[in-house]
C-alpha positions, 0 to 999 in steps of 0.5 A, spaced: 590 841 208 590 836 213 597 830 211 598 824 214 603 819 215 601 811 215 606 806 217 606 799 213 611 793 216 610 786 213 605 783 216 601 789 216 593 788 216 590 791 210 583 792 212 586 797 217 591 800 213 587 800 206 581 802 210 584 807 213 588 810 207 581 809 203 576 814 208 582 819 208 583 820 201 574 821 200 575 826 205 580 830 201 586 828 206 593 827 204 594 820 206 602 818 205 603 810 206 610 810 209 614 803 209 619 801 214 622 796 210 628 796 205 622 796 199 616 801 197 613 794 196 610 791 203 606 784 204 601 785 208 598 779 213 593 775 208 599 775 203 596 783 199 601 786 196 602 793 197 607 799 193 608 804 198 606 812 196 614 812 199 620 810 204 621 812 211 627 815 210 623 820 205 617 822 209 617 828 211 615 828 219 615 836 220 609 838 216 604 831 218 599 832 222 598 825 224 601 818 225 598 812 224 599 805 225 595 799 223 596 793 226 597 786 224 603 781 225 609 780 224 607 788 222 606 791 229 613 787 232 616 791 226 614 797 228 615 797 235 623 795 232 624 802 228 628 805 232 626 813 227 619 811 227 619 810 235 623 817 235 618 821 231 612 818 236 615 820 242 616 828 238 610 828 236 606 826 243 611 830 246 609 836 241 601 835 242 601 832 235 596 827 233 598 819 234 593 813 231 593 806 232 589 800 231 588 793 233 596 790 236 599 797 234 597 800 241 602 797 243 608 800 240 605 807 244 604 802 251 612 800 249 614 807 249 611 810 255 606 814 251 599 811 254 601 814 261 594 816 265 591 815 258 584 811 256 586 806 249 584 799 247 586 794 242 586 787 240 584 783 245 589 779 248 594 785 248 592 789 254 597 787 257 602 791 253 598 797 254 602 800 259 601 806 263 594 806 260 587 805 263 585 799 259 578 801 255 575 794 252 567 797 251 568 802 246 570 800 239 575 807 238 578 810 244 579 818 243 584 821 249 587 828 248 591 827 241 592 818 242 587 815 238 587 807 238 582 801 236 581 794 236 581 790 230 580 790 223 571 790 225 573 796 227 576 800 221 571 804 219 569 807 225 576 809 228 577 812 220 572 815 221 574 818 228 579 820 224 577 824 220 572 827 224 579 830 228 582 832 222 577 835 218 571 836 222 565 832 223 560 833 218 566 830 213 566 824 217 558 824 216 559 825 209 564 819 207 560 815 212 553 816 207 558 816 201 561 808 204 553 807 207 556 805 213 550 804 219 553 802 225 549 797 228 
């Protein structure tokens, strides 16, 4: 079984946290969500209380397929400060491991120097944080090698759904998109 870890600051943005963990869980992923903080309770940007599956420093990273982050602020300044979160990122890049991030959060990857030569997008207006990346601002969720980024919360369910198509294959992603009856317009 596929496991995923999903990082909550707060100041996240719930649809793109929520949604994400949401789609996951449909499609029989295990789906941890990870605060940075002092508290498994995180506050998310529209004032959304959160509990936390559990806290950082009890995540097991050696068994995660995936890391996600979902943007939001003050979240994404956050995590672009965790150093351990920061450290994890760059193992698992370096390691071919699969990453994600959606609306500002690409930019915690520009920060590291992880989109060197790699196609992303983001939220518009942080483009310029992408560094080393070829900036892509027609494609709602931009796949290059194991680096998947998004835009915004409008687009949570299709970078969910890309998600879970790499993870566990297509005809899931399918299978929770007519369960959820997303159409894309």
């Amino acid at each position: 079984m596929s496991r995923v870890l999903l990082f909550l600051a707060d100041g996240f943005e719930e649809v793109e946290a929520l949604t994400v963990v949401d789609l996951l869980r449909r499609a029989d992923i295990d789906i941890k969500t990870v605060s940075i903080s002092d508290s498994k309770t995180v506050i998310g940007r529209s004032r959304i209380t959160v509990e936390a599956d559990m806290m950082q420093k009890d995540a097991s990273f050696d068994d995660a397929e995936m890391l996600v982050l979902p943007g939001g602020q003050p979240g994404t300044t956050y995590l672009s400060r965790d150093r351990h979160l920061a450290k994890e990122l760059k193992k698992f890049n370096e390691a071919g491991k699969k990453i994600a991030a959606i609306c500002a959060a690409p930019t915690v990857f520009g920060g590291l120097g992880l989109l060197e030569k790699k196609r992303a997008t983001c939220y518009p207006g942080c483009e310029s944080m992408l560094t080393g990346a070829q900036v892509v601002l027609d494609e709602e969720v931009v796949v290059d090698g194991n680096i998947t980024t998004s835009r915004g919360a409008g687009t949570a369910i299709p970078f969910a759904l890309s998600l879970i198509g790499q993870l566990v294959g297509q005809d899931m992603a399918d299978q929770v998109k007519r369960g959820i009856v997303f159409r894309e317009v």
